[in-house]
C-alpha positions in Angstrom: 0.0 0.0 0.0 2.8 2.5 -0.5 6.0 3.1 -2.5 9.9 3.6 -1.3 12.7 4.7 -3.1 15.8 4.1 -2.1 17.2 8.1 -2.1 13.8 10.0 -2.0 10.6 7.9 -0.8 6.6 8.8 -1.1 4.5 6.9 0.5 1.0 7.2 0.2 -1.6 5.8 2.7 -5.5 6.3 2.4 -6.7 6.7 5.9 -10.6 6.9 7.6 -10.7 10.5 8.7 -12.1 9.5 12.3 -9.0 6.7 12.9 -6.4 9.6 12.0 -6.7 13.2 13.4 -4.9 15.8 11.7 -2.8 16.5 15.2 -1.1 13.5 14.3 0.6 14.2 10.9 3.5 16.3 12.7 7.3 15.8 12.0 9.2 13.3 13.6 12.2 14.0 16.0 13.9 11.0 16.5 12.3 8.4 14.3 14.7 5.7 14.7 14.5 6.0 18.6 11.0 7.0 19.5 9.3 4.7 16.8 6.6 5.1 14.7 3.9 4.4 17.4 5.0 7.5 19.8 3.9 10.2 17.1 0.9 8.4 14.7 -1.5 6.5 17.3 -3.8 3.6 15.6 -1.4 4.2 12.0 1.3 2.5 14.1 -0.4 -1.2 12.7 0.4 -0.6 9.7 3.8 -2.3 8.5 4.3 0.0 5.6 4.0 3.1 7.7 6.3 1.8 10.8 9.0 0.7 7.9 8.8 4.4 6.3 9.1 6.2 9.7 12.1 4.2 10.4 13.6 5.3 6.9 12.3 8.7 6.6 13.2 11.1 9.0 11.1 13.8 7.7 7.7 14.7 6.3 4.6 16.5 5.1 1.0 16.2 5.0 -1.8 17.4 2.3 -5.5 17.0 2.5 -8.0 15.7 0.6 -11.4 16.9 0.3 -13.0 13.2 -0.1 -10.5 11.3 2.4 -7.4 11.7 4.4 -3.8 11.3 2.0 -0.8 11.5 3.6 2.2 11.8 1.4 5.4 12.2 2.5 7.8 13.6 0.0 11.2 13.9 1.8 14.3 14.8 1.2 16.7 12.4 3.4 19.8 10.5 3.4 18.2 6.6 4.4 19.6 5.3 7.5 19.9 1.7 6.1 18.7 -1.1 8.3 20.8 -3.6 6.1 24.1 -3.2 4.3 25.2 -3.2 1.2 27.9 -6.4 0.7 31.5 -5.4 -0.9 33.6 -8.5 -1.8 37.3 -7.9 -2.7 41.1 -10.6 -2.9 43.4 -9.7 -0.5 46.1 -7.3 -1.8 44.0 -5.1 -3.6 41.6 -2.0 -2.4 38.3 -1.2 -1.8 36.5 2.3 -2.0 33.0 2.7 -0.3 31.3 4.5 -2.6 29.2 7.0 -0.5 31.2 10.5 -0.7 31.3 12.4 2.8 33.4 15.9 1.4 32.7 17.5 4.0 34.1 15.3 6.7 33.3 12.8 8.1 34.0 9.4 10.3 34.9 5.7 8.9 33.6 2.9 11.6 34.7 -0.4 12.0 32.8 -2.9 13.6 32.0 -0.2 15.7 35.1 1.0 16.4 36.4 4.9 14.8 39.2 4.0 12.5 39.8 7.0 10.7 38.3 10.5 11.4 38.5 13.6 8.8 37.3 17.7 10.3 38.2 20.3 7.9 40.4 18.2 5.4 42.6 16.5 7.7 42.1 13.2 8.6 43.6 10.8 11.5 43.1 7.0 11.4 42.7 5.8 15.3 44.0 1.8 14.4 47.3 0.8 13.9 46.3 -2.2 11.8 45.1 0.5 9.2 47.8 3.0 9.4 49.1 4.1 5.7 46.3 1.9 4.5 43.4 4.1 4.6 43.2 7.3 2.3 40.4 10.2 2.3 40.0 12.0 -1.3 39.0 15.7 -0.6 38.1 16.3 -4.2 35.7 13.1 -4.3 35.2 12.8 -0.5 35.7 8.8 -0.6 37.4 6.5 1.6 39.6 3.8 0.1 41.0 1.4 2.1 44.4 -0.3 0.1 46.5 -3.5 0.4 43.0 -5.6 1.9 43.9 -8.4 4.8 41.4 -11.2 5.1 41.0 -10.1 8.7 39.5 -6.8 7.3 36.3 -8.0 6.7 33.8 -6.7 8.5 30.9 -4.0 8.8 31.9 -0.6 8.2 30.3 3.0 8.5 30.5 5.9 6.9 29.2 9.0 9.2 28.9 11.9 7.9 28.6 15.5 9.5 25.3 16.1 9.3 24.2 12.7 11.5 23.8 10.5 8.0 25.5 6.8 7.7 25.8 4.4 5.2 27.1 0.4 6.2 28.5 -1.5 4.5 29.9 -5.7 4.9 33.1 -5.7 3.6 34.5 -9.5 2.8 38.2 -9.6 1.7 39.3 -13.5 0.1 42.1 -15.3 -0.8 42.8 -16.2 -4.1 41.2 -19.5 -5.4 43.6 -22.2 -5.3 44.7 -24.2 -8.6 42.6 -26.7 -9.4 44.5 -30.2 -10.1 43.4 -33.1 -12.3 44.2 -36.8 -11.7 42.6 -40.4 -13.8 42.3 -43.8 -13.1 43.6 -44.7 -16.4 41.2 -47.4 -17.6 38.9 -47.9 -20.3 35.9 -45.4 -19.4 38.7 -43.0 -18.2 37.9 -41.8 -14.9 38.8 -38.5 -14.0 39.1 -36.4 -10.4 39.2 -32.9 -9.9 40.3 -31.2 -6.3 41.4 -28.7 -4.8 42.6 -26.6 -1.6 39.4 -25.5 0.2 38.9 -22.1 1.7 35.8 -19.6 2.1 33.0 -19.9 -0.1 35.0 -21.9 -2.3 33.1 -24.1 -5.2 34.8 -26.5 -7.5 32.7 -27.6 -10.6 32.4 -29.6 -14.0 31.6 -28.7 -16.8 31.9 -29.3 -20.6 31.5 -26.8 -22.9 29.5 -24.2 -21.3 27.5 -27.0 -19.5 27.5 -27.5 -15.9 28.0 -31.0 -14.9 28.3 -31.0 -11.2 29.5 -29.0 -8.2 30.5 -29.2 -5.0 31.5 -27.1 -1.9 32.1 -27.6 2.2 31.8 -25.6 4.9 35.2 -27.4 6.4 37.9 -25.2 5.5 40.6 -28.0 7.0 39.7 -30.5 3.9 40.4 -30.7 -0.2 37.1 -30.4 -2.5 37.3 -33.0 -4.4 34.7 -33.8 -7.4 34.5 -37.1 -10.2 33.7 -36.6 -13.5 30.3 -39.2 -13.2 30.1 -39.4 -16.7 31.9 -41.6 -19.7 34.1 -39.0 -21.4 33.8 -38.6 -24.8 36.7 -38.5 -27.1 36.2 -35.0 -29.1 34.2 -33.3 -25.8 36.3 -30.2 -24.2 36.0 -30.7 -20.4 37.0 -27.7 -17.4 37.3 -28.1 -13.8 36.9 -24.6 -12.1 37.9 -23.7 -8.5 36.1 -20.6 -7.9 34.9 -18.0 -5.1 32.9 -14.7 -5.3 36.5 -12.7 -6.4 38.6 -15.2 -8.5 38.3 -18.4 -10.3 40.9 -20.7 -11.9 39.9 -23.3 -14.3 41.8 -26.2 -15.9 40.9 -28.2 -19.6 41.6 -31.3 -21.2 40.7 -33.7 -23.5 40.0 -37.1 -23.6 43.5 -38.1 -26.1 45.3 -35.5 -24.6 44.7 -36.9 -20.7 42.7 -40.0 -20.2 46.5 -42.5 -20.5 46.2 -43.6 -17.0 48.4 -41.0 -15.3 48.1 -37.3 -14.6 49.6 -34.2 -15.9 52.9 -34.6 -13.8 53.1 -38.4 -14.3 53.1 -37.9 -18.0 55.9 -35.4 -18.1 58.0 -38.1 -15.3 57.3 -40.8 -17.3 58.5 -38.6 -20.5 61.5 -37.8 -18.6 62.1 -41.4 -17.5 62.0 -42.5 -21.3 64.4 -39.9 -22.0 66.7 -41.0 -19.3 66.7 -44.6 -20.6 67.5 -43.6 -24.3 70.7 -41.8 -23.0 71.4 -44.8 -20.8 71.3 -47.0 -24.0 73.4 -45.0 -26.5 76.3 -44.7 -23.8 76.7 -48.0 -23.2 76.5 -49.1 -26.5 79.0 -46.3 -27.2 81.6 -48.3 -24.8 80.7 -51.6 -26.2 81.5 -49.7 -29.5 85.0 -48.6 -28.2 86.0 -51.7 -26.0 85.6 -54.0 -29.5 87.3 -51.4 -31.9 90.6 -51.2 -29.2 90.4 -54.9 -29.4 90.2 -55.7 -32.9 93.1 -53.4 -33.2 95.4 -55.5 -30.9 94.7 -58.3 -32.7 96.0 -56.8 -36.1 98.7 -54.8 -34.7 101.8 -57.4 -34.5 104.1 -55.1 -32.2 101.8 -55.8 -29.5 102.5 -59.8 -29.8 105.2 -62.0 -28.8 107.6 -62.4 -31.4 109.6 -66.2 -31.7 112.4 -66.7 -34.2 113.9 -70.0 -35.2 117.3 -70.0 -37.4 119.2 -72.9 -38.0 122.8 -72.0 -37.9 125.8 -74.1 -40.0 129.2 -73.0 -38.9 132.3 -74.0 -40.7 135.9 -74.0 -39.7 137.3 -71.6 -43.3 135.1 -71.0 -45.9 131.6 -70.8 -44.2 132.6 -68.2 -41.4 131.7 -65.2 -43.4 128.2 -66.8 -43.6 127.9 -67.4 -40.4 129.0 -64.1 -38.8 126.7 -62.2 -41.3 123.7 -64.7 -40.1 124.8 -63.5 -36.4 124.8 -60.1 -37.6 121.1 -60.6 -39.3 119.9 -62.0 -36.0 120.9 -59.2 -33.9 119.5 -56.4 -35.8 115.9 -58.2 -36.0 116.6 -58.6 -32.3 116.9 -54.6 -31.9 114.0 -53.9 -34.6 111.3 -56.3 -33.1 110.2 -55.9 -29.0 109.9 -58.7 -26.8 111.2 -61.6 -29.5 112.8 -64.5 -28.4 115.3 -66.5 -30.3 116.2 -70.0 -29.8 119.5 -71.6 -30.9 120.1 -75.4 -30.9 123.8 -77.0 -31.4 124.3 -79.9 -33.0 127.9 -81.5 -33.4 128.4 -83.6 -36.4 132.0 -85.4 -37.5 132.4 -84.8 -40.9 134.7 -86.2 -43.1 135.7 -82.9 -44.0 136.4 -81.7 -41.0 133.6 -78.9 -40.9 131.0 -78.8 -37.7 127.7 -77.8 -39.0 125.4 -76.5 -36.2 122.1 -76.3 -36.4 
């Protein structure tokens, strides 16, 4: 039965003359103390009208000639029973949107944090010094470099009595998401992830939601199955997400589903890599040990050398023979290492007198 705006409100409330005399349509002093029932009589019943006196602070009243109207046009600053929610990560800055340039006071939890009077401000906290800033030209407070233990409800007073609250909630950024398989035929697949506050993890494929999951137990993983059988040519994403950030994560059915997980696949890549080099060096010393073999076997230097002459000495005419086979010998001795020569004697009687030794 009535209308409210959320700046400038009208409400408009058809009333039996007899249940609401004229004495009653009077400003209100203190709305949000005295109540609605200390200054309009039977018109207290009336939800609408106790919810606008709350809100409005002031009012008029005009008459009818047929019945009584009562509008209230008013020009006000709403004292908000409820308050507007601001989500921001941690490390960045928030700025509540309500300007106050001509002063004013920034509450938190219902403690004064920071206080500006003729263009100066000074913040009461320690945990906010160098963190909060007051624009003169704009009249907004920023707060910078958000904690998660600055969440909270804060107000912004201004001079002339008029607040507006606010529920500030600061979050860490959404852990990535990490995907592991089974490996088998139907290729099962698990995503999970580090829990925190109003964290979700979800499936989906394509722009299709599959499932999704969420705990209030910020001490465990999320951790959500893909129930479905994966298709070969279907795109799938696993999302960690919370009201500020989000990470996601794709893959593929070829690309993924091979019975191990994205780090397996690059250890077992390594691994094979390994193995290869293992391989080619120790066929490499195989290679070298049979080449410096086969090369002692054809190099004759390297062997033991045996020589065998049979020498026949005479007493006159032979002796040049035999001192040039003696001289033979010894320089084959000097020219070849490690040879070994044998000489066997034999004594003979010959008729003419020469000893042939063999």
């Amino acid at each position: 039965m009535g209308w409210l705006h959320p700046n400038i409100g009208l409400l408009t409330a058809k009333l039996d003359r007899a249940k609401f005399p004229l004495r009653y349509c009077k400003p209100l002093v203190n709305p949000l103390q005295e109540g609605i029932k200390n200054h309009f009589g039977l018109m207290s019943q009336d939800p609408e009208l106790v919810a606008a006196a709350i809100l409005l602070p002031k009012f008029k009243c005009t008459w009818s000639t047929d019945d009584v109207t009562i509008r209230m046009r008013l020009c006000f600053a709403v004292s908000q029973t409820g308050e507007e929610r601001l989500k921001q990560v941690t490390g960045e800055f928030i700025t509540f949107p309500i300007p106050r340039k001509e002063g004013g006071t920034l509450v938190y939890n219902t403690k004064n944090i920071a206080v500006v009077v003729k263009g100066n401000m000074d913040i009461y906290q320690d945990s906010f010094k160098d963190r909060i800033h007051w624009d003169q030209e704009t009249g907004l407070f920023t707060i910078r470099d958000l904690k998660t233990n600055d969440s909270g409800i804060y107000k912004v007073d201004g001079r002339n009595g008029i607040h507006s609250s606010y529920q500030l909630t600061v979050y860490e950024p959404v852990s990535s998401p990490i995907l592991t398989s089974a490996g088998n035929e139907s290729c099962s697949v698990e995503c999970s992830v580090k829990n925190d506050r109003d964290v979700t993890l979800s499936w989906y494929r394509g722009e299709e939601i599959l499932n999704r999951t969420s705990s209030s137990n910020l001490s465990i993983n999320l951790f959500l199955p893909l129930d479905e059988e994966v298709k070969d040519r279907d795109i799938y994403r696993c999302e960690a997400a919370n009201p500020v950030t989000k990470e996601n994560l794709t893959f593929q059915f070829p690309q993924f589903c091979k019975g191990t997980d994205f780090d397996s696949e690059r250890t077992r890549q390594l691994g094979i890599f390994a193995l290869i080099c293992i391989l080619i060096a120790i066929i490499g010393l195989v290679a070298i040990y049979l080449k410096t073999r086969q090369r002692e076997i054809k190099d004759p230097s390297n062997q033991d050398v045996s020589l065998y002459a049979e020498v026949n000495c005479s007493r006159s005419r032979n002796n040049q023979e035999v001192q040039s086979s003696i001289l033979e010998l010894d320089r084959l001795s000097k020219n070849t290492e490690r040879k070994t020569v044998y000489d066997q004697l034999q004594l003979r009687h010959m008729s003419s007198g020469v000893i042939n030794i063999a």
